[in-house]
VEXMARDO-148681 format. One record per residue: residue in one letter; x, y, z of N, C-alpha, C, CB in turn. Coordinates in steps of 0.1 Angstrom, whole numbers, plus 5000, padded with zeros to 4 digits. Each point is the difference from the previous one (the first is absolute). Glycine has a CB too. Example, Ala and Ser with C-alpha at 12.3 -4.5 7.8 and 13.67 -1.06 7.14 Angstrom:
! residues 2
KOLMI   res    nxx    nyy    nzz   caxx   cayy   cazz    cxx    cyy    czz   cbxx   cbyy   cbzz
KOLMI     a   5132   4943   5078   4991   5012   5000   5009   5012   5000   4981   4988   5012
KOLMI     s   5015   5023   4981   5009   5011   5000   4992   5011   5008   5012   4994   4978
***
This chain:
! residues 89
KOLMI   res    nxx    nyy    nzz   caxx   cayy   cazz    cxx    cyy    czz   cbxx   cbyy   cbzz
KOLMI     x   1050   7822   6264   4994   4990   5009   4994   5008   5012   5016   4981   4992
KOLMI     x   4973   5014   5014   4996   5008   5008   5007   4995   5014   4978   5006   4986
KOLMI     x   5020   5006   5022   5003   5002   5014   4995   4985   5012   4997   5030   4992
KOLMI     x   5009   4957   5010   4991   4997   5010   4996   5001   5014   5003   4991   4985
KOLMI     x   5004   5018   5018   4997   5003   5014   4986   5010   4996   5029   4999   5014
KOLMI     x   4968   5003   4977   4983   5012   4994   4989   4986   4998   5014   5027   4979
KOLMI     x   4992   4963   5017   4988   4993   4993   4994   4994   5008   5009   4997   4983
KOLMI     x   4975   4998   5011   4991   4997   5008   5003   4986   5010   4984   5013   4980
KOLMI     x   5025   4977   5013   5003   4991   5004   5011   5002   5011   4992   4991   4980
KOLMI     x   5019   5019   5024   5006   5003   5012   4987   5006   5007   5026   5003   4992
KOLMI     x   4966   5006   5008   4989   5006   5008   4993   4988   5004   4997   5023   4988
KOLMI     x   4997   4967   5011   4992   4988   5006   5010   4997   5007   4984   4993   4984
KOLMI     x   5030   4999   5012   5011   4997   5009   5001   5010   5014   5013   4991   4978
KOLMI     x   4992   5017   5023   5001   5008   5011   4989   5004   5008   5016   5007   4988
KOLMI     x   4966   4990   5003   4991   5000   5007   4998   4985   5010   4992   5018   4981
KOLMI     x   5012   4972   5012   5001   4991   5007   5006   4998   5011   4997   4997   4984
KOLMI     x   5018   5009   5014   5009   4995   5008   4995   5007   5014   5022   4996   4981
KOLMI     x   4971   5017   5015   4995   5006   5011   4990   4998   5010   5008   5010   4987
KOLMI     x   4983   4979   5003   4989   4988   5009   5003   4990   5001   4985   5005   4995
KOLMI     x   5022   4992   5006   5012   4988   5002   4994   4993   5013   5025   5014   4991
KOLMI     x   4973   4996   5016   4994   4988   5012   4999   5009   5017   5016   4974   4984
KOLMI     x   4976   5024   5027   5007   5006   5010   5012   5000   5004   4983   4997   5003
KOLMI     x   5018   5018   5006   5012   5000   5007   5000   4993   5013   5005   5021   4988
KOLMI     x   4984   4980   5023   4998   4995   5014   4986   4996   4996   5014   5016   5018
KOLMI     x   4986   4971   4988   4992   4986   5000   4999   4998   5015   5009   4989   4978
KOLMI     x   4981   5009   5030   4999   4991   5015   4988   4994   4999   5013   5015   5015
KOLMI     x   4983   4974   4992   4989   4991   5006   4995   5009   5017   5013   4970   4986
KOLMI     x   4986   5031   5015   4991   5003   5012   5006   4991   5013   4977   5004   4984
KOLMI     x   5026   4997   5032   5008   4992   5005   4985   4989   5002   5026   5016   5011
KOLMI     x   4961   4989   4990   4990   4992   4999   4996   4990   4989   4996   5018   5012
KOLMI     x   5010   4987   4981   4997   4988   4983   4991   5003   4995   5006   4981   5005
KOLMI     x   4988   5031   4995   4987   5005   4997   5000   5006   4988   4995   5002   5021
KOLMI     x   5018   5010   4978   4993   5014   4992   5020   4996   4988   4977   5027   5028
KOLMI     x   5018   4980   4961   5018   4998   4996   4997   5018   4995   5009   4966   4988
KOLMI     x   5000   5041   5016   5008   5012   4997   5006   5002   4990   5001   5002   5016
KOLMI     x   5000   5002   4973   5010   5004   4986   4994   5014   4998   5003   4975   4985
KOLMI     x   5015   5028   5013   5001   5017   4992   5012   4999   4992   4990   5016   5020
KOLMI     x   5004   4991   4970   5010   4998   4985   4993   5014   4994   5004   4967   4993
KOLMI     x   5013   5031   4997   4996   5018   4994   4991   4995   4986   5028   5017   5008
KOLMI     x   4961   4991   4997   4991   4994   4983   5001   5012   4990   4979   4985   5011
KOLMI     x   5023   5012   4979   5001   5013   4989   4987   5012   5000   5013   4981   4984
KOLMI     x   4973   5014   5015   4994   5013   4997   4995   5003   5018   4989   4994   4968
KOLMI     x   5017   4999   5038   4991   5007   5016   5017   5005   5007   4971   4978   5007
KOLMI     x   5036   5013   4990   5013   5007   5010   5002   4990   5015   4992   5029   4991
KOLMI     x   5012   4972   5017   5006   4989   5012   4985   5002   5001   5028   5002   5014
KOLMI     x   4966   4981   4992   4989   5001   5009   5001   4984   5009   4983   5019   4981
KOLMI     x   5013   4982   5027   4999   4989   5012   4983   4994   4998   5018   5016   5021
KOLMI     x   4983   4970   4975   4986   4995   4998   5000   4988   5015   4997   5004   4965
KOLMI     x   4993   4994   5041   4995   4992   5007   4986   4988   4998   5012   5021   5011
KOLMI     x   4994   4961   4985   4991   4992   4997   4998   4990   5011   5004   5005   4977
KOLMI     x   4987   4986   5023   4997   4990   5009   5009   4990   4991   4974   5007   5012
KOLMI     x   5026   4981   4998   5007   4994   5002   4988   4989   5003   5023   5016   5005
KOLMI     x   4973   4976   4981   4992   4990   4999   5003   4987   5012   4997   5008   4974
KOLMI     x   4995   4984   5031   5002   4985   5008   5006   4994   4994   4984   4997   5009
KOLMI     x   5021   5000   4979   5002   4993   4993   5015   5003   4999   4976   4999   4991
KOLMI     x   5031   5017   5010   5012   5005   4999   4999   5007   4987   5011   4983   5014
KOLMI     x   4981   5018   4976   4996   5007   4989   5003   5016   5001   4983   4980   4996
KOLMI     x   5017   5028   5002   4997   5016   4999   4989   5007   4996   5019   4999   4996
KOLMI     x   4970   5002   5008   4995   5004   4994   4997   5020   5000   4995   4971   5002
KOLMI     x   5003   5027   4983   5006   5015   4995   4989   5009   4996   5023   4991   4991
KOLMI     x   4972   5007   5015   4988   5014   5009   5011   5007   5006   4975   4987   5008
KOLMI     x   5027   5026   4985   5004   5011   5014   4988   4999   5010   5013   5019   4986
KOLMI     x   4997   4984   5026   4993   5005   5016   5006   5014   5000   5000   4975   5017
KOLMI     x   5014   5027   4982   4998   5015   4999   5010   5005   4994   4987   5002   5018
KOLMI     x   5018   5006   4974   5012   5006   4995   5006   5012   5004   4992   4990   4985
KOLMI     x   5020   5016   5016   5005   5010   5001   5009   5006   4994   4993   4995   5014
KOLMI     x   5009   5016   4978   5011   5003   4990   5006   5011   5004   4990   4992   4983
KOLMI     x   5020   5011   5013   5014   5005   5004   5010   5007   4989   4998   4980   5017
KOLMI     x   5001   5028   4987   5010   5013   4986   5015   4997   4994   4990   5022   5016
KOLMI     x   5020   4966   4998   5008   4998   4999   5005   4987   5006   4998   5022   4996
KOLMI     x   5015   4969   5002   5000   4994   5010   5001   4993   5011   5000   5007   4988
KOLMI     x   5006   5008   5018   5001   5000   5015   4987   4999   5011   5021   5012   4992
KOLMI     x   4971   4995   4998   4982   5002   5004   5000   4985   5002   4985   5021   4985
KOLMI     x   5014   4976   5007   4996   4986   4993   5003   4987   5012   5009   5010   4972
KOLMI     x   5003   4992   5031   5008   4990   5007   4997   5003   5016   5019   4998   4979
KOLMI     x   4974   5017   5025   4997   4998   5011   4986   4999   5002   5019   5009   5003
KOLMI     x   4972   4995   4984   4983   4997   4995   5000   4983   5004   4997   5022   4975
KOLMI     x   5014   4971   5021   4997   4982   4996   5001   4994   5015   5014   4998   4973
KOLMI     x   4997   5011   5036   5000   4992   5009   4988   5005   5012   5025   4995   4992
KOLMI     x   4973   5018   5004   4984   5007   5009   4989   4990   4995   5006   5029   4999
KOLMI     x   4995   4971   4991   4989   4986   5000   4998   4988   5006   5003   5006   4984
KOLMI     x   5008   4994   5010   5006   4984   5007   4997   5000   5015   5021   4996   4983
KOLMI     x   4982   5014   5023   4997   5000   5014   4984   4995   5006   5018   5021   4998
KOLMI     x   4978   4988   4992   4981   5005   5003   4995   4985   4999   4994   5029   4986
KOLMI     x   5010   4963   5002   4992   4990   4994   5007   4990   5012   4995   5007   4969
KOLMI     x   5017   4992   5034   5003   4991   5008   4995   5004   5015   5019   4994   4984
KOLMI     x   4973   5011   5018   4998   4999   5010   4982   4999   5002   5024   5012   5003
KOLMI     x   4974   4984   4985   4986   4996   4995   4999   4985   5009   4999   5014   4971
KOLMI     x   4992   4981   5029   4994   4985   5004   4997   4992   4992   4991   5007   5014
***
């Protein structure tokens, strides 16, 4: 019987579990911009910045991204953002 921690069906699982979803999420204190950074498999930690439709929608046009080698980048990349965009108009 084969190995399943080798097979293609654990490899999608663990790819998954690894896009599973962001780690840091924020709205803007303006209500404007929403901030997410999550580890994505083929790019690695990155920080994306979208508007924040009238409506309350997302819309997911990047405004701007930033990626990061590691977490800790990452977690201080998300909140350097977060700064810049919150202090947008």
């Amino acid at each position: 019987m084969a190995d399943p921690t080798k097979s293609p069906v654990s490899m999608v699982t663990s790819t998954i579990e690894r896009m599973s979803g962001p780690k840091w999420q924020h709205k803007t204190t303006n209500g404007k911009y929403w901030v997410s950074t999550s580890d994505v498999m083929f790019t690695g930690w990155e920080t994306m910045v979208f508007a924040i439709r009238p409506d309350g929608d997302i819309d997911y046009s990047e405004l701007e991204c930033g990626r990061y080698s590691n977490e800790d980048f990452a977690y201080w990349g998300h909140i350097k953002m977060f700064q810049k965009w919150d202090e947008k108009d």
